[in-house]
C-alpha positions as CSV (number, residue, x, y, z in Angstrom):
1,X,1.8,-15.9,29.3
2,X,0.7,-18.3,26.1
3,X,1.4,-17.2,22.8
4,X,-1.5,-17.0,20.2
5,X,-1.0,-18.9,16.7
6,X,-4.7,-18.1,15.5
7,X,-4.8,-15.8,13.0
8,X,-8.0,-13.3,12.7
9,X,-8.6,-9.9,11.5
10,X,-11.5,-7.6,11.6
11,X,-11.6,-4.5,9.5
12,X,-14.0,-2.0,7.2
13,X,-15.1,0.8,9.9
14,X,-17.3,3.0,8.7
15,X,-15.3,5.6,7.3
16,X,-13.7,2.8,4.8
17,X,-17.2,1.6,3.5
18,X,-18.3,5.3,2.9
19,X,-15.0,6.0,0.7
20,X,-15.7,3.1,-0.9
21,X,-18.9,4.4,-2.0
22,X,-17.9,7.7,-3.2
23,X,-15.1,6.2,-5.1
24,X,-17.7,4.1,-7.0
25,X,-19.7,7.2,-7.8
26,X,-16.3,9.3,-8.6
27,X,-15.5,6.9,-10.8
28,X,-17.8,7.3,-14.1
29,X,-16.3,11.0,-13.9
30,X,-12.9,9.7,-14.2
31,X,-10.6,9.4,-17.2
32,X,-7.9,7.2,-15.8
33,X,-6.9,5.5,-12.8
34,X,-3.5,5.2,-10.9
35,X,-3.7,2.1,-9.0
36,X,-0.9,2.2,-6.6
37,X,0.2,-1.1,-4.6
38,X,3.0,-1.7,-1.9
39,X,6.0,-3.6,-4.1
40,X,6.3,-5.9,-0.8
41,X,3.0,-7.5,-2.0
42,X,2.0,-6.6,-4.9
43,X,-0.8,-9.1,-5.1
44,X,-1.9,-8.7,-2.0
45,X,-2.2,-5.3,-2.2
46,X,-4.0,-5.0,-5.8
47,X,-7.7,-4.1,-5.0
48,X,-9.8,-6.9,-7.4
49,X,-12.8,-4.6,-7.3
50,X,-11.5,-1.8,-9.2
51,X,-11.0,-3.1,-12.7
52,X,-14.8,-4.3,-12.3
53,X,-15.2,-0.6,-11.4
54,X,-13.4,1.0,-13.8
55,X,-14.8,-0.3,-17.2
56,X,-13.0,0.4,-20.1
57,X,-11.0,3.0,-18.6
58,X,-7.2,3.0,-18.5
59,X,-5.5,1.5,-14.8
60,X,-1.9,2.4,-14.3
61,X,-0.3,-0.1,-12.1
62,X,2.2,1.8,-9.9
63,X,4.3,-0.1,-7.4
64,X,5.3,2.7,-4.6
65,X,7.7,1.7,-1.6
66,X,10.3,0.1,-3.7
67,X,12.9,1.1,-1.4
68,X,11.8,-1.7,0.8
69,X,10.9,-4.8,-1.5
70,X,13.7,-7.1,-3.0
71,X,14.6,-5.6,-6.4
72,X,14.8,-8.3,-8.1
73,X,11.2,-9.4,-7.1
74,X,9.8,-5.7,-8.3
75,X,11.7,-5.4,-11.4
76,X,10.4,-9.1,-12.4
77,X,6.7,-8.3,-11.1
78,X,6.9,-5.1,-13.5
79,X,8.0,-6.8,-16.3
80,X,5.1,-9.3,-16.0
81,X,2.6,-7.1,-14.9
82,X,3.5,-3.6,-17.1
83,X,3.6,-2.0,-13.9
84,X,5.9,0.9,-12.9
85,X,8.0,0.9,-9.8
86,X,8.8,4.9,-8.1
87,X,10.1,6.2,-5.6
88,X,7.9,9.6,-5.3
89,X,10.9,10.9,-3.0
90,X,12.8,10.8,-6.1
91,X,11.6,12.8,-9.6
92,X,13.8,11.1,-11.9
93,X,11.5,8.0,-11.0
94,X,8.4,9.3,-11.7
95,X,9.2,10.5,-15.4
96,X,7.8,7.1,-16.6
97,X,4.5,7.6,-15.3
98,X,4.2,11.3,-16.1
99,X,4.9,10.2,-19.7
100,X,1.9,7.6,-19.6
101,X,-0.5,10.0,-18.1
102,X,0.1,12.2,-20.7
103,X,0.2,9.4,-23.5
104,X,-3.5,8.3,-22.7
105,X,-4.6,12.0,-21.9
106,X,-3.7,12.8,-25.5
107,X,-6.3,10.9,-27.2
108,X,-8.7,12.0,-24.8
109,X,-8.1,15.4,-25.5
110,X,-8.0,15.2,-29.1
111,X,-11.6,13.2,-28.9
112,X,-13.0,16.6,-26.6
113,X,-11.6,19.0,-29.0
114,X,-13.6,16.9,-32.2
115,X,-16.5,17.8,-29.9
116,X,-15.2,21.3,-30.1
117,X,-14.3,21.0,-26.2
118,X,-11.2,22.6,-25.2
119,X,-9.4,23.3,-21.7
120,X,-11.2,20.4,-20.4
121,X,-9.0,18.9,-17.9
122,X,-8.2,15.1,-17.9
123,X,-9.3,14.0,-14.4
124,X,-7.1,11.3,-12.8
125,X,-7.8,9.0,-9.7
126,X,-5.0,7.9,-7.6
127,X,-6.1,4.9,-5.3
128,X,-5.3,1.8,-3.4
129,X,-5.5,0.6,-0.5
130,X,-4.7,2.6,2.4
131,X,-0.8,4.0,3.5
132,X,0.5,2.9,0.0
133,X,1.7,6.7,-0.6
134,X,-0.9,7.7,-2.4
135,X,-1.2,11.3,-1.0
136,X,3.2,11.2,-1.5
137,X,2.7,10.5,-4.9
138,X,0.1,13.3,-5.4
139,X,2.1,15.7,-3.7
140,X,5.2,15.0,-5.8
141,X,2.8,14.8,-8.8
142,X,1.7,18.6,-8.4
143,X,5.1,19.8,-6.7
144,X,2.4,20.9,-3.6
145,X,1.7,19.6,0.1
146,X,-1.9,19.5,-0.4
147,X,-2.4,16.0,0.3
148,X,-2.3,15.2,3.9
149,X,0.9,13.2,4.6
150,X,1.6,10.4,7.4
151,X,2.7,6.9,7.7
152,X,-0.1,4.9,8.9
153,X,-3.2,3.9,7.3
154,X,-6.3,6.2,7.4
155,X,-5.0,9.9,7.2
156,X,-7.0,10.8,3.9
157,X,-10.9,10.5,5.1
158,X,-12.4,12.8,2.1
159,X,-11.3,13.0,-1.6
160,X,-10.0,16.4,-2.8
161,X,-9.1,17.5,-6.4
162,X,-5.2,19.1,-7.1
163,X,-3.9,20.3,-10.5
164,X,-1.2,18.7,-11.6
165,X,1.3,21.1,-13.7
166,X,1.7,19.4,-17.2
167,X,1.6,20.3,-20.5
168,X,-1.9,19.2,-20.9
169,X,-4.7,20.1,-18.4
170,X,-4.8,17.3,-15.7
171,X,-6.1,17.0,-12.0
172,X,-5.8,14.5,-9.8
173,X,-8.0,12.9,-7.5
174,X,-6.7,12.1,-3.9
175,X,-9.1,9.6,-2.4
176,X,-9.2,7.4,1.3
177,X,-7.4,4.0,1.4
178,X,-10.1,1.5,0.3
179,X,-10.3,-1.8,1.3
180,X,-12.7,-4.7,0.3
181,X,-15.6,-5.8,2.6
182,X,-13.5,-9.4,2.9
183,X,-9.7,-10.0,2.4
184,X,-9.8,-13.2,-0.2
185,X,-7.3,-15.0,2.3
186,X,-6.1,-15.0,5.5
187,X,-2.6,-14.7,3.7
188,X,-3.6,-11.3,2.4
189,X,-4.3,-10.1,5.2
190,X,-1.4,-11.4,7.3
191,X,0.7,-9.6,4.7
192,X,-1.3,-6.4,4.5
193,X,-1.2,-5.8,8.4
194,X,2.7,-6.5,8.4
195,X,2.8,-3.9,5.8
196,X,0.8,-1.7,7.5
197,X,-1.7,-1.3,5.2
198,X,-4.9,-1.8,7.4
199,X,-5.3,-0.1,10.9
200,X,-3.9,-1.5,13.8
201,X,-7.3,-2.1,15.4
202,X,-7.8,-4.4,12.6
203,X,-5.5,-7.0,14.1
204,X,-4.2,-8.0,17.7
205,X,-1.0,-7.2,17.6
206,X,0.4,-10.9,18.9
207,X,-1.5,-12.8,16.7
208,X,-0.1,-10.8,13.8
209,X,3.5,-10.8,15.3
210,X,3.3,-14.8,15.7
211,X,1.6,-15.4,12.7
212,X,4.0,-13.1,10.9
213,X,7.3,-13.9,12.4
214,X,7.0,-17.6,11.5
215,X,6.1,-16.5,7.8
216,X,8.8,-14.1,7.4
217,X,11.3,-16.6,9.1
218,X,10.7,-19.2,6.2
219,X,10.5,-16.8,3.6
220,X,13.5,-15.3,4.8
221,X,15.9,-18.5,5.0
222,X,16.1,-18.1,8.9
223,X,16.8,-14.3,9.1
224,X,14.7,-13.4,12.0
225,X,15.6,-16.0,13.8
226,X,19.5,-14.8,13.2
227,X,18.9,-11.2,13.9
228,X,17.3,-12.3,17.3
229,X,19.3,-14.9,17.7
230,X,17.1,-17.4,18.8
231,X,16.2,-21.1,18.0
232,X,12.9,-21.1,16.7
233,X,10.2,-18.6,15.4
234,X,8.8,-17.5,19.0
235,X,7.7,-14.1,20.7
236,X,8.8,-16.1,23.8
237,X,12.1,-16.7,22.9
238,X,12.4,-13.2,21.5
239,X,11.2,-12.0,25.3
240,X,14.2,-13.8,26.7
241,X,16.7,-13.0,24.0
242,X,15.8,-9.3,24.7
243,X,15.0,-9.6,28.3
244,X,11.5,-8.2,28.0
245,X,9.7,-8.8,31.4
246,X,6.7,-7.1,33.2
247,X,6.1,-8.3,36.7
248,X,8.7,-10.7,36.2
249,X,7.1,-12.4,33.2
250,X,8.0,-12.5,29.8
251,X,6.5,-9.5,28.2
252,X,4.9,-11.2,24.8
253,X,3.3,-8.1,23.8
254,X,6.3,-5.9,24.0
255,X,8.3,-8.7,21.8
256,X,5.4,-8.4,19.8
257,X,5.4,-4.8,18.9
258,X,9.2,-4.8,18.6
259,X,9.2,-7.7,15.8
260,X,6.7,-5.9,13.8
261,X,8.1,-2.3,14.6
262,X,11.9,-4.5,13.2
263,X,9.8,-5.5,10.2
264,X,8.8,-2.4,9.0
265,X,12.6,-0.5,9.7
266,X,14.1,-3.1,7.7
267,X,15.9,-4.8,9.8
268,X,15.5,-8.2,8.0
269,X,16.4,-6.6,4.8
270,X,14.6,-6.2,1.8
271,X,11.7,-8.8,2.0
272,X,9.1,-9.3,-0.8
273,X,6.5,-10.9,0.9
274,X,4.3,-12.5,-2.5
């Protein structure tokens, strides 16, 4: 069976482009956005639109999935960037950001009560693209399970509104994964699939696993190669290193699945991919 080295990717379904819309609306009602990203591509995952969107108001850069980036790549990327890195599995993490929501909600609230507005409550948007936790980080946010939890892209279709407990009056704003009309590179979006951050019938699954594998391998010093144990940077050779056949064949699509299912377990390590 031949392997495929083209690399092409079809996305924005229907319900994508409408959240995209509704966010745009939502948006001049908002008081300041969390912009969360995966810290395994942290470029590739920042939305460019959004800023254009925003205006003048106030984006928190929030890198979620730590756990499985290279540390040293994340702390340097948050240094840069004033971005904050969490793990919303873990509340001492997420002190940081609490304390800057409530830093630029304080002015905010002192300009409504000048206006002789009070109670009002500062309205938040969490978004990103989709499956970069932004329903975990709500849910940790307002110590509920209101948000819809899973891990695969596309589980949030509507936005919903949940308090947040705080000292000042704040809600948050859960909204669908949003993704542009056109990735700005066929790098983004290798990266963005790997990370499953788009839907996997976005991609065919051996194009991304071929494409991907030889990536990863020379990003990775020859890791995937090792932990296969294998020559080269092939689905082939993973087939025979693994005995995958069907009908006495090499089973490509099953080495496939298993290098990208390795990928996302770890089982290279911790691999920044920008």
């Amino acid at each position: 069976m031949p392997e495929k080295h083209h690399n092409k990717f079809s996305w924005y379904p229907g319900h994508i482009a409408k959240a995209e819309r509704e966010l745009k609306e939502k948006i001049k009602a908002i008081d300041i956005i969390i912009e969360l990203r995966d810290a395994r591509i942290p470029l590739s995952s920042a939305h460019q639109e959004l800023s254009t969107w925003a205006g003048c108001k106030p984006i928190i850069i929030v890198l979620t999935k730590s756990d499985l980036a290279d540390p040293e790549k994340t702390k340097k990327f948050c240094a840069e960037s004033k971005a904050l890195s969490i793990d919303s599995k873990n509340p001492k993490t997420l002190k940081p950001l609490i304390n800057t929501i409530e830093k630029l909600a304080q002015p905010l609230i002192e300009k409504s009560q000048k206006k002789g507005i009070t109670g009002k409550p500062i309205r938040i948007m969490v978004a990103g693209y989709p499956n970069v936790g932004k329903s975990t980080l709500i849910n940790a946010l307002s110590k509920t399970k209101k948000a819809k939890v899973e891990n695969k892209p596309g589980v949030t279709k509507q936005q919903q509104w949940i308090d947040m407990p705080s000292k000042t009056p704040l809600k948050l704003l859960d909204t669908p994964g949003i993704i542009p009309p056109k990735f700005y590179s066929d790098d983004q979006s290798l990266k963005l699939a790997l990370c499953n951050c788009v839907g996997n019938t976005a991609y065919d699954v051996e194009i991304l696993a071929q494409a991907g594998m030889i990536f990863l391998d020379q990003i990775s010093s020859g890791k995937v190669c090792a932990y296969y144990g294998i020559t080269e940077p092939s689905l082939s050779e993973i087939a025979v290193a693994k005995k995958l056949k069907v009908n006495q064949e090499l089973n490509i699509h099953k080495s496939a699945l298993m290098f990208i299912n390795d990928f996302r377990d770890q089982k290279f390590g911790n691999l920044s991919l920008d």
